[in-house]
N, C-alpha and C positions, 0 to 999 in steps of 0.2 A: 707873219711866219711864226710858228710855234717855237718856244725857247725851252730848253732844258735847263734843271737846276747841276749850279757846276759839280756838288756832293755826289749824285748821279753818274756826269762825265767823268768825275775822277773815281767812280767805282766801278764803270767798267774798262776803262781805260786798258790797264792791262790784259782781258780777255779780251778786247777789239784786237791788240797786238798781238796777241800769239793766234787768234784767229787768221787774220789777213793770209791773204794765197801767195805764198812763197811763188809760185808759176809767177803770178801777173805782176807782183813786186823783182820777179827778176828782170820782167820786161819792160817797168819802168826803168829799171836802171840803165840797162844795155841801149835804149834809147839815146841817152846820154852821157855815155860811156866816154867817150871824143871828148866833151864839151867839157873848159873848165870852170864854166859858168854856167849856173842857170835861173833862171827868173818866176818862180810857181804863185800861182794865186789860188788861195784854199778857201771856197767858198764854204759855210757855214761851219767855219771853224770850229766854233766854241770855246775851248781853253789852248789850242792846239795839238793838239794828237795825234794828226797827222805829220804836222810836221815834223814832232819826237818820232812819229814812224817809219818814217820815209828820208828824213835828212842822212841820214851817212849811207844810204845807196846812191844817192845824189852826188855830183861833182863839190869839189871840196870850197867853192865862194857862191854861194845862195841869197840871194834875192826874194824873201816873203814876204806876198800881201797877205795880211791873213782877214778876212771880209765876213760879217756876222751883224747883223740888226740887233742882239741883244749887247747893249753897254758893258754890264758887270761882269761876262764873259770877257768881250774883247778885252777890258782891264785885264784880266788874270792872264789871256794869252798874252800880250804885251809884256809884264812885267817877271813873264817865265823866263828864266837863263836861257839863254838860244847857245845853241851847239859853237864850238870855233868857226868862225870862215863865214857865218850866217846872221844877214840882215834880217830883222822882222818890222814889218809896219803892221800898224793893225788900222780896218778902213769900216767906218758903221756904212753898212749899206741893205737897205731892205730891196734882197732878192728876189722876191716874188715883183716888186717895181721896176728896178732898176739895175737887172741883170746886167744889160749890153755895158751900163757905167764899171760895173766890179770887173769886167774884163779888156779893159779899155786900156793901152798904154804898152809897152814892150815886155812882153812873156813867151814864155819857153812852152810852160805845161800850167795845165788847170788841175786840181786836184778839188776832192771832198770824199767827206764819211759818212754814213749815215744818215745821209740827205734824201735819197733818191726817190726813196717809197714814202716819200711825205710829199713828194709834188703831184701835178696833175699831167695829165699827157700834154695838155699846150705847152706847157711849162718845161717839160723835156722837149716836146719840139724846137723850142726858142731856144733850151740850150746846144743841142747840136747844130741849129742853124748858125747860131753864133761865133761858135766851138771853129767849125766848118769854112766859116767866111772869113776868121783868121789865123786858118791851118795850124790848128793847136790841137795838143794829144791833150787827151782826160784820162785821169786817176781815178775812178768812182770805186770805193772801197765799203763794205761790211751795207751793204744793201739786203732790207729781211723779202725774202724770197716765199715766207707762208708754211713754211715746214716746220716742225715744232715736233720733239718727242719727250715725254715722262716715261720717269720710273719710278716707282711704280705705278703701274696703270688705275686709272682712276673711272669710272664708269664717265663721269661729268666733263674729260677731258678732250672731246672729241667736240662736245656741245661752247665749251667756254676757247679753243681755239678756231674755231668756226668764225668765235662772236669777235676775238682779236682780228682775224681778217679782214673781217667786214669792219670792224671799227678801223679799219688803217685804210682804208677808201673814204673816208670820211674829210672835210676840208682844214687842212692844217695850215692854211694862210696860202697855199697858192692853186686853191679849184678845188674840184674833186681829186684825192690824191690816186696816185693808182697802187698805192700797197706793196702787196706780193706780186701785182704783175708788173713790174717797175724796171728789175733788173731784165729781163727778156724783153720787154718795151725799150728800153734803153740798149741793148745790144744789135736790135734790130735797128733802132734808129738810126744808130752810130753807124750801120752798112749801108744802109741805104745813104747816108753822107758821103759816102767814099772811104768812109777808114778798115783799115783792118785792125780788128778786135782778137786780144787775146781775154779769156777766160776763167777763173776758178771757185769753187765752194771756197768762203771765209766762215766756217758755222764757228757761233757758240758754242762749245763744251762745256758742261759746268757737275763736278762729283761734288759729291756728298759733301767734301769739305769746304767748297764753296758759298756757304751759308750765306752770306749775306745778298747776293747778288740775287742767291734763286729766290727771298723771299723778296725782294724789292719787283721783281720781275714774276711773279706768282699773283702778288697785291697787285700793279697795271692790271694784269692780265682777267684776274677776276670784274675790278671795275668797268672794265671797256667792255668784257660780258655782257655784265648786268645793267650797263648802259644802250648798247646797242640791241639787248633783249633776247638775246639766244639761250640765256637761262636768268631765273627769278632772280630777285634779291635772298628769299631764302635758302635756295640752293647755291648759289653764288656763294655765300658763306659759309654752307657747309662745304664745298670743294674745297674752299679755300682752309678750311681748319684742320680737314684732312691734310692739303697736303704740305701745311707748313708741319704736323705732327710727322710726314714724311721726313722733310727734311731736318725737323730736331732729333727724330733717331737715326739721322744718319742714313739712310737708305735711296735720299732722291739724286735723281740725277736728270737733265734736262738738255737738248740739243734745239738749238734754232737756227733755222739755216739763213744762209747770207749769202751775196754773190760779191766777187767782186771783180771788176775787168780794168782793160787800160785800151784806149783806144786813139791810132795813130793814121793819122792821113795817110792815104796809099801812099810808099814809097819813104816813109818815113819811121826807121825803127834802130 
């Protein structure tokens, strides 16, 4: 499984939160709205983010597993202040192996971020089948869907998000991933389980003052390009000088879209 470095997780962290679908996070809530307890396992947590996002819609004494193959992450998520009322365990488990174990034990709900578009279709199978065979609702949040907009418009920019797409099907430790078709793969799955799925766009926003993010996410984005081969290396660089000169005048602005749903076994909301 691919690991992110946590300077990264903790740079976007804040726009993953104000992204997320106010709809589907009102539906996790009301889910467990009754309960004054609840038990969640956050698969590929990372430093935890989810759980800073989600815990105070949650019942007031929480129960986290928080489950991640990369060490130096779970460290940092382990050693974060956790909210009043909230346990955290943190559990190294490589998910691409050893799913069925990170969901093994008594829980309420499954949650994750930014997982979704990096596995394979078996791999979503296994998880709704799992999901399913122990009538557990999912949180699957800020999923990339394939849309992407600049400003300003760049002739190069149509060529170098092409080449993103296609580099996000590429194998991130669990198959072929399925990308942008991840979130619609996953909603469909999750019906044919038996659950009903509520819905909504979580996109990235990102103005002009943004700076740091758009250039860290510019840089990816040119490399996975000119790796995947949808434009040169030397064109590649010039996109890319362009449009970080975008964004030091203050002018760029950039939209990525994301899905995010919540999905609860018929009869359970």
């Amino acid at each position: 499984m691919s690991s992110f470095r946590a300077d990264w997780l903790a740079l976007r962290e804040p726009y993953d939160r104000k992204a997320r679908s106010a709809e589907v996070a009102d539906a996790v809530a009301a889910a467990f709205v009754a309960q004054p307890a609840v038990s969640i396992v956050d698969l590929a947590c990372g430093t935890g983010s989810t759980l800073r996002a989600i815990s105070p819609r949650l019942p007031p004494r929480q129960d986290w597993r928080l489950v991640d193959n990369d060490l130096g992450l779970l460290l940092r998520a382990g050693a974060a202040a956790a909210p009043s009322g909230v346990r955290v365990t943190t559990v190294p488990v490589d998910l691409a192996r050893d799913l069925e174990a990170a969901l093994d034990g008594p829980l309420d709900l499954v949650t994750t971020s930014a997982l979704l578009d990096l596995v394979s279709e078996d791999w979503l199978e296994r998880l709704a089948v799992e999901t399913a065979a122990r009538n557990l609702p999912i949180y699957a949040a800020l999923t990339f869907d394939g849309r992407a907009e600049l400003e300003p418009a760049d002739p190069l920019d149509d060529a170098v998000a092409a080449g993103v797409n296609r580099h996000q099907r590429t194998d991130k430790g669990f198959g072929p991933a399925l990308g942008p078709a991840a979130a619609a793969a996953a909603v469909k799955g999750f019906g044919r389980a038996g659950y009903t799925v509520v819905q909504g766009r979580s996109d990235w926003s990102f103005a002009p003052h943004d700076r740091d993010i758009q250039l860290e996410i510019l840089a990816g984005w040119a490399g996975a390009a000119r790796e995947i081969g949808t434009v040169s290396l030397t064109d590649g660089v010039s996109w890319l000088a362009r449009r970080r000169e975008f964004v030091a005048s203050g002018r760029s602005r950039i939209r990525v879209g994301h899905v995010d749903f919540f999905a609860a076994p018929t009869g359970r909301r």
